[in-house]
C-alpha positions in Angstrom: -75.6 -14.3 102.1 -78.9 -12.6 101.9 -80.4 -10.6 99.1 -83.7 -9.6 97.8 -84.8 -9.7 94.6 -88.2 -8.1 92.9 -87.7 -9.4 89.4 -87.9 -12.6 88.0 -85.6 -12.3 85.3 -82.6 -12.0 87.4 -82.9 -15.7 88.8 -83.4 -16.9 84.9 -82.8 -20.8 84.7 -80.7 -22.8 82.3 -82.4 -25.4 79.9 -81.8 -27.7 82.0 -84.2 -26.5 84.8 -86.9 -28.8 86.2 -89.9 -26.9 87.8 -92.9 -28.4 89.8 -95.6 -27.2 91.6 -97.6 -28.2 93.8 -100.3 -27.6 96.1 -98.8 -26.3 99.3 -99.8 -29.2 102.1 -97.2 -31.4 104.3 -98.3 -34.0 102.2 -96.2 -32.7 98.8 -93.0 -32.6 100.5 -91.9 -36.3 99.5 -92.2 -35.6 96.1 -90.8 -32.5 96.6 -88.1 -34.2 98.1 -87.7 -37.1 96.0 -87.2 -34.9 93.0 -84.4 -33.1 94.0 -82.4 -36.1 95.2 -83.1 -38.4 91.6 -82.0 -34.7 89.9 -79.0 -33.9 92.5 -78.1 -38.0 92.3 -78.4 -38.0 88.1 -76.6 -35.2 88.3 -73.9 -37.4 90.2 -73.4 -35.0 92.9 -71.6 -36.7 95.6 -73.8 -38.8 98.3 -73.3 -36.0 101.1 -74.7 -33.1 98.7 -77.5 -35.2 97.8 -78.7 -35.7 101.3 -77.9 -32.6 102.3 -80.4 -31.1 99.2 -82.5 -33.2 100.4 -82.7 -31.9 104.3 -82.5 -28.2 103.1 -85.4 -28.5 100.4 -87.5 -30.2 103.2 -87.0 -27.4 105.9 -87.2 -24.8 103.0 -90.9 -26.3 101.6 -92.0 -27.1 105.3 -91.7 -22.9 106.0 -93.0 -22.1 102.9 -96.1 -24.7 103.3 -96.8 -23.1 106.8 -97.1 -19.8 105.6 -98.5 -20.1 102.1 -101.6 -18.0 101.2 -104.9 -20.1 100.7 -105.0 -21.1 97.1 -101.3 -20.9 96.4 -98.8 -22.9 94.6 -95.8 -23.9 95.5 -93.2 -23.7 92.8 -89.9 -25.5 93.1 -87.4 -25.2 90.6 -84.1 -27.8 90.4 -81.2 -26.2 88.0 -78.7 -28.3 87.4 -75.4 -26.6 86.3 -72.0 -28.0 85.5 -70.6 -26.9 88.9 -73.6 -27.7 90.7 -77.1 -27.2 91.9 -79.4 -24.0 92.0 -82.8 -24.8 93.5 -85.8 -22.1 94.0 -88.9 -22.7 95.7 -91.8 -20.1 96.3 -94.7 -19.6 97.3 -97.5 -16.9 97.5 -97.8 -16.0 101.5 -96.1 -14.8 104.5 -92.7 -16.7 104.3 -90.6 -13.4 104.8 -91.5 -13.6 108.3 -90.2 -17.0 109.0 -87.1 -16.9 106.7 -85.3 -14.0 107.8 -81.1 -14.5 108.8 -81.1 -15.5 112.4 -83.8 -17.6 112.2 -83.7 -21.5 113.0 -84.9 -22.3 109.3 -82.1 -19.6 108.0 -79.3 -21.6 110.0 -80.4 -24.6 108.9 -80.3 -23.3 105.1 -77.1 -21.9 105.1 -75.4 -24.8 107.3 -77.0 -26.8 104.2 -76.0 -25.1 101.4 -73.1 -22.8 100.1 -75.7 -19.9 99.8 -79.1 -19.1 100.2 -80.8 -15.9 99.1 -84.8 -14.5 99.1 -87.0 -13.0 97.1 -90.3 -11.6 96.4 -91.8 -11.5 93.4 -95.2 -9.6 93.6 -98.7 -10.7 93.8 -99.5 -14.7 92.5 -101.2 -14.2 89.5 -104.3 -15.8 91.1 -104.6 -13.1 93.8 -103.0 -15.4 96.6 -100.7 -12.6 97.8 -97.3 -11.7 97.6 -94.8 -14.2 96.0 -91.9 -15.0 98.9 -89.4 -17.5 98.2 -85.7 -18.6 98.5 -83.1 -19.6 96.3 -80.5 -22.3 97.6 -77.2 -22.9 95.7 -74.4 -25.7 96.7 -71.8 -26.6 94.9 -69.9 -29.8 93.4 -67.5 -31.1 95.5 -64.5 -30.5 93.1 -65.7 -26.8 92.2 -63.8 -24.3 93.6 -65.3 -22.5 96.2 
């Protein structure tokens, strides 16, 4: 599924919600990484999900690294949820480019995940650019799909 979103209080987060950010370089994606599987495994996802996160959030930050803005964050936020996992990362730059349905990276996502979905969010506040990221969602095994 695909949709675009302008606003950022449509993808509002739960109390849950664990957000990090992080300069955008190769080098952040094991911590990137390494959060969402100790959240997805405390969460007790099954061991399938968990690697599965883990392999979608690495292709996801790896796009948004290569086309981030100098001077940008990247923002990754884990949502645990009692039927399973929301995770939103972003980044000021030209990600819309590489992420678009069709795409090697978008295949990847969505074979993944149970959906994935974009959005922008209008200029960082720091003057980096436009905000582009994606939204990935999987659910627990024994939710209903």
């Amino acid at each position: 599924m695909t949709d675009i979103h302008s606003d950022r209080t449509s993808r509002s987060c739960s109390e849950r919600a664990v957000e990090l950010r992080v300069t955008p370089r190769l080098e952040s994606l094991a911590v990137v990484r390494m959060l969402v599987g100790a959240i997805a495994t405390y969460e007790d996802l099954d061991v399938d999900t968990v690697a599965d996160l883990r392999l979608a959030i690495d292709e996801l930050c790896t796009q948004l690294i290569r086309c981030a803005a100098p001077g940008a964050t990247l923002r990754v936020v884990v949502d645990p949820q009692d039927d399973g996992m929301t995770i939103q990362a972003s980044a000021a730059g030209g990600g819309a480019d590489v992420l678009t349905p069709g795409s090697f990276s978008w295949h990847v996502l969505t074979s993944l995940v149970d959906d994935v979905q974009t959005f922008r969010d209008g200029p960082e506040s720091d003057g980096a650019g436009e905000v582009f990221g994606v939204t990935l969602r999987t659910r627990r095994a024994d939710s209903r799909r």
